[in-house]
KEZA-688061 format. One line per field, with one value per residue: residue number from 1; chain; x, y, z of N, C-alpha, C, O in turn. Coordinates in steps of 0.2 Angstrom, whole numbers. Each point is the difference from the previous one (the first is absolute). Layout:
<sekols>
num	NUM; ...;
cadena	A; ...;
npx	X; ...;
npy	Y; ...;
npz	Z; ...;
capx	X; ...;
capy	Y; ...;
capz	Z; ...;
cpx	X; ...;
cpy	Y; ...;
cpz	Z; ...;
opx	X; ...;
opy	Y; ...;
opz	Z; ...;
</sekols>
This chain:
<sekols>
num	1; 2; 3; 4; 5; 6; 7; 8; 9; 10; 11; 12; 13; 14; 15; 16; 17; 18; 19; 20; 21; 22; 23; 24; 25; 26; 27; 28; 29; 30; 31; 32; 33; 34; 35; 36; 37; 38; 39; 40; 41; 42; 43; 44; 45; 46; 47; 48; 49; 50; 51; 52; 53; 54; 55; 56; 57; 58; 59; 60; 61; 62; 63; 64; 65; 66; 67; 68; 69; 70; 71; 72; 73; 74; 75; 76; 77; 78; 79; 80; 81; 82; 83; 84; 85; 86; 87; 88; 89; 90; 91; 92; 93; 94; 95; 96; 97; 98; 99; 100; 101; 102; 103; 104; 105; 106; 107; 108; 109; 110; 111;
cadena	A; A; A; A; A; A; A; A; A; A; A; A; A; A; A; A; A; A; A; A; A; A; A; A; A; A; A; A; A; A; A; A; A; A; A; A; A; A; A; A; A; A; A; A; A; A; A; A; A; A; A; A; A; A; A; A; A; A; A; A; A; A; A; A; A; A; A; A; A; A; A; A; A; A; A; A; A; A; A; A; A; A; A; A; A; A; A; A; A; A; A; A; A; A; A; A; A; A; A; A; A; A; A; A; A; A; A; A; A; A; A;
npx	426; -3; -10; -2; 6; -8; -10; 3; 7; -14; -8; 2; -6; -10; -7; 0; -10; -10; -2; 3; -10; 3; -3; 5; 0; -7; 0; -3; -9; 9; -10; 9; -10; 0; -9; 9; 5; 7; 8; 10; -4; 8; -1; 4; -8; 11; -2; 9; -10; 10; -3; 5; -11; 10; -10; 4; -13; 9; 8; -9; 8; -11; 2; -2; -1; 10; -3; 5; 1; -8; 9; 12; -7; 10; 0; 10; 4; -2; -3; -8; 6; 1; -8; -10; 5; -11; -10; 1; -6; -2; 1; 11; -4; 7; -7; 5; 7; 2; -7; -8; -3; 8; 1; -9; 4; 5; 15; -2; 11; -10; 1;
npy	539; -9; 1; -4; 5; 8; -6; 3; 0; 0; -5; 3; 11; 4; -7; 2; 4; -4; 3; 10; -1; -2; -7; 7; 6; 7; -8; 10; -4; 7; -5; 4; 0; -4; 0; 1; -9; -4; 4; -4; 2; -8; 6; -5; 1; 1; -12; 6; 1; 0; -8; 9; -4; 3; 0; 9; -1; 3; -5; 6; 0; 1; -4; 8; -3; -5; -9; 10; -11; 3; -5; 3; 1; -8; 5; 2; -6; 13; -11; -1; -2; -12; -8; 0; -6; -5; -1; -7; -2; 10; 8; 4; 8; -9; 3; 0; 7; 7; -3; -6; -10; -7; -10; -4; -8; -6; 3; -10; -4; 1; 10;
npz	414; -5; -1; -10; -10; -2; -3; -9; -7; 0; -8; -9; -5; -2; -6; -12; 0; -6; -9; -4; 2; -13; 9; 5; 9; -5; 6; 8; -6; -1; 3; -4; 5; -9; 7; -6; -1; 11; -3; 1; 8; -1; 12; -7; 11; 0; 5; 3; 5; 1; 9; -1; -3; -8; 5; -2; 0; -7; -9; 1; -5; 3; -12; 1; -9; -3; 0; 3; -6; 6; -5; -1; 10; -4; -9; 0; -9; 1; -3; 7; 10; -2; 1; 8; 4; -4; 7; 7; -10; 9; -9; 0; 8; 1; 7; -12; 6; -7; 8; -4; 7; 2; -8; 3; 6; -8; 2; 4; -6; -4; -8;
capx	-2; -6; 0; 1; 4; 2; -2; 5; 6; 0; 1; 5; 5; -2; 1; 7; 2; 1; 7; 3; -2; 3; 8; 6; 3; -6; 0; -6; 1; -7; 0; -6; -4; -2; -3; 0; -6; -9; 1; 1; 6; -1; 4; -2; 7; 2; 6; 0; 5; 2; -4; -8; 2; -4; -5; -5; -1; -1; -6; -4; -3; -2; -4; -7; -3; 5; 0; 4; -2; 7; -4; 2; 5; 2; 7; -4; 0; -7; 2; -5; 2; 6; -2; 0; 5; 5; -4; -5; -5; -5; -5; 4; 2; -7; 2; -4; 1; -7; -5; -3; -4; 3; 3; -4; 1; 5; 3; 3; -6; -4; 1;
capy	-6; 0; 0; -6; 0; 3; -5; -8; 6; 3; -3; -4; 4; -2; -8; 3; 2; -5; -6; -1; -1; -8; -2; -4; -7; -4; -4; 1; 8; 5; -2; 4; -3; 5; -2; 5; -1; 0; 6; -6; 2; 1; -1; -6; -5; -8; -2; -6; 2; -6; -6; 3; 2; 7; 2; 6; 6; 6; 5; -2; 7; -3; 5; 0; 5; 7; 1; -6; -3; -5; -6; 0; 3; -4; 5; 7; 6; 0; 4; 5; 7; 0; 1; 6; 4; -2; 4; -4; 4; -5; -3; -6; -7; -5; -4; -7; -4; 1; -4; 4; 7; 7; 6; 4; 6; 3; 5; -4; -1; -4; -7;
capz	3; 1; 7; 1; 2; 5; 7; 0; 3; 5; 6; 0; 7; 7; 3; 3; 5; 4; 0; 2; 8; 4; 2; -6; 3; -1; -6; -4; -6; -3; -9; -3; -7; -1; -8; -2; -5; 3; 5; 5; 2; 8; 3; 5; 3; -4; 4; 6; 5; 3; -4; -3; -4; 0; -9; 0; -7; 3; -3; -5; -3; -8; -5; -2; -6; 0; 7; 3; 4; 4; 3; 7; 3; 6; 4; 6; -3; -3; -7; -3; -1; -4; -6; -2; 1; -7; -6; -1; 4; 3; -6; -5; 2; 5; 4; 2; 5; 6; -4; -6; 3; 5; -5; 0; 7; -2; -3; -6; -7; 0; -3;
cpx	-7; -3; -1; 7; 5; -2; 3; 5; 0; 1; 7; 6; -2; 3; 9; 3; -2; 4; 6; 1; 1; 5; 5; 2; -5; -1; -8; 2; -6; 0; -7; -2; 0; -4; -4; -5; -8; 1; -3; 4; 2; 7; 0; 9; 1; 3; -2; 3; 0; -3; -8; 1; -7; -1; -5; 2; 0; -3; -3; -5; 0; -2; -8; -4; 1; 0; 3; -2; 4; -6; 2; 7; 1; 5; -6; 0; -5; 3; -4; 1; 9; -3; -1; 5; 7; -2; -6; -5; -4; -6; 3; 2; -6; 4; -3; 1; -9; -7; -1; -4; 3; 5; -6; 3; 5; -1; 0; -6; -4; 2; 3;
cpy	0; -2; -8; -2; 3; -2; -4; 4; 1; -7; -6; 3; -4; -4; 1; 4; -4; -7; 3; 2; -9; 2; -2; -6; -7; -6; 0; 2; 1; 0; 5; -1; 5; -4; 6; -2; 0; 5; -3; 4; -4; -2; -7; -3; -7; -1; -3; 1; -5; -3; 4; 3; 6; 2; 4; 5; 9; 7; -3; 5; 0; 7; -3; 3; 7; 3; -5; -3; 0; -6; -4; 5; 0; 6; 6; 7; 1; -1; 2; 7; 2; 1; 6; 5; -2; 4; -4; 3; -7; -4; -7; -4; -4; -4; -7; -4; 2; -2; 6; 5; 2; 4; 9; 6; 1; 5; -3; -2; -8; -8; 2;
cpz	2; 7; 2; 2; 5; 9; -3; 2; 7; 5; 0; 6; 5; 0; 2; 6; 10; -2; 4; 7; 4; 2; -3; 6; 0; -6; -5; -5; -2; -7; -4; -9; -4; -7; -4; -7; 2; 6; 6; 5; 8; 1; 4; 4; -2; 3; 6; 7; 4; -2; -1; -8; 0; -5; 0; -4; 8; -3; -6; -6; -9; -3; -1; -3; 4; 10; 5; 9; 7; 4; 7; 0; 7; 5; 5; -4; -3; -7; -4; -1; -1; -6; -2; 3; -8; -5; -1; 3; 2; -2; -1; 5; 3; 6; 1; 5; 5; -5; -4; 4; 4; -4; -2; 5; -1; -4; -7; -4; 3; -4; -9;
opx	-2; 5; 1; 0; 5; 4; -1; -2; 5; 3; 2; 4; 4; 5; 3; 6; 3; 2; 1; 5; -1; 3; 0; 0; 2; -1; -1; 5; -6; 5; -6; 3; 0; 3; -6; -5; -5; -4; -5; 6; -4; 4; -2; 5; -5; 4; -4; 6; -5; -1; -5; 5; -5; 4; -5; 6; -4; -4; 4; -6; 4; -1; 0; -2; -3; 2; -1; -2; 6; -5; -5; 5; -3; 1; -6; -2; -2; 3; 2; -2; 2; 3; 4; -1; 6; 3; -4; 0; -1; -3; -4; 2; -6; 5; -4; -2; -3; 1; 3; -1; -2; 1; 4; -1; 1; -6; 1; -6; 4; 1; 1;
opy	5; -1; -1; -4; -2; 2; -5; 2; 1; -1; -3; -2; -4; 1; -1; -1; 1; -4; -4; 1; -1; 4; -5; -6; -6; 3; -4; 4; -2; 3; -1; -1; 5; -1; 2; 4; 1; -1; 1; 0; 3; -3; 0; -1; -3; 5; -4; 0; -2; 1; -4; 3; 1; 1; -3; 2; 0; 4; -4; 1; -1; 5; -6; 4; 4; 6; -6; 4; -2; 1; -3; 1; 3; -1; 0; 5; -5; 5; 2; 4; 5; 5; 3; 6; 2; 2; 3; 2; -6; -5; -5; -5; 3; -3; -2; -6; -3; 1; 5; 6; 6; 6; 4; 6; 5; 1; 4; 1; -3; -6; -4;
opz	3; 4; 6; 5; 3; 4; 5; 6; 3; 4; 5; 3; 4; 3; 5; 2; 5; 4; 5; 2; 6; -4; -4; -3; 3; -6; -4; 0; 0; -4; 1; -5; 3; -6; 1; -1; -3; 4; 2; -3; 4; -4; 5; -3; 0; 1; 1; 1; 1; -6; 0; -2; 3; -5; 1; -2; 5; 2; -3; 2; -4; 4; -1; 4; 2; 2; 0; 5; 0; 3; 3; -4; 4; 6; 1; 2; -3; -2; -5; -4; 0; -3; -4; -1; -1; -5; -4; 6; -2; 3; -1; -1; 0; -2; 5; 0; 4; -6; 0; -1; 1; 2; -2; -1; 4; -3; -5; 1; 3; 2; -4;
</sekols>
């Protein structure tokens, strides 16, 4: 398996595995994207609690000239070092949730 496909692999585990941190008694869902032609990935809540409706992207994480993006990450968990805790070296990943110049003072790739 090529390493392209291999972070599409890594990151559909993830999303997978915060899907299943909703609640089963809850009428939210947690509905996961996965657009694999534009390497698109996010975890988003859909639903309604009592008369509030509830709609947010909790994870968000793109390919990008072979480096994988996270673009919001709504949970407490680092998944940048899920990632590398998968094989992913810290060259491939970018935290574009932080601008372009504070990307510079990470462990992480730039861009």
């Amino acid at each position: 398996m090529d390493r392209l496909e291999q972070y599409r692999d890594y990151i559909k585990q993830i999303l997978k595995k915060y899907q299943q941190y909703t609640k089963a008694d809850t009428k939210i869902e947690a509905q996961i994207i996965f657009d694999t032609e534009h390497d698109h990935y996010q975890l988003v809540y859909v639903g309604w609690d009592n008369q509030r409706r509830i709609y947010g992207c909790v994870l968000h994480i793109d390919i990008k000239n072979k480096k994988i993006w996270i673009q919001h990450n709504g949970t407490e968990a680092n998944i940048a070092d899920e990632l590398i805790d998968l094989g992913v070296l810290k060259t491939d990943i970018v935290l574009g949730f932080h601008s372009p110049y504070k990307r510079q003072f990470t462990d992480f790739a730039v861009s």
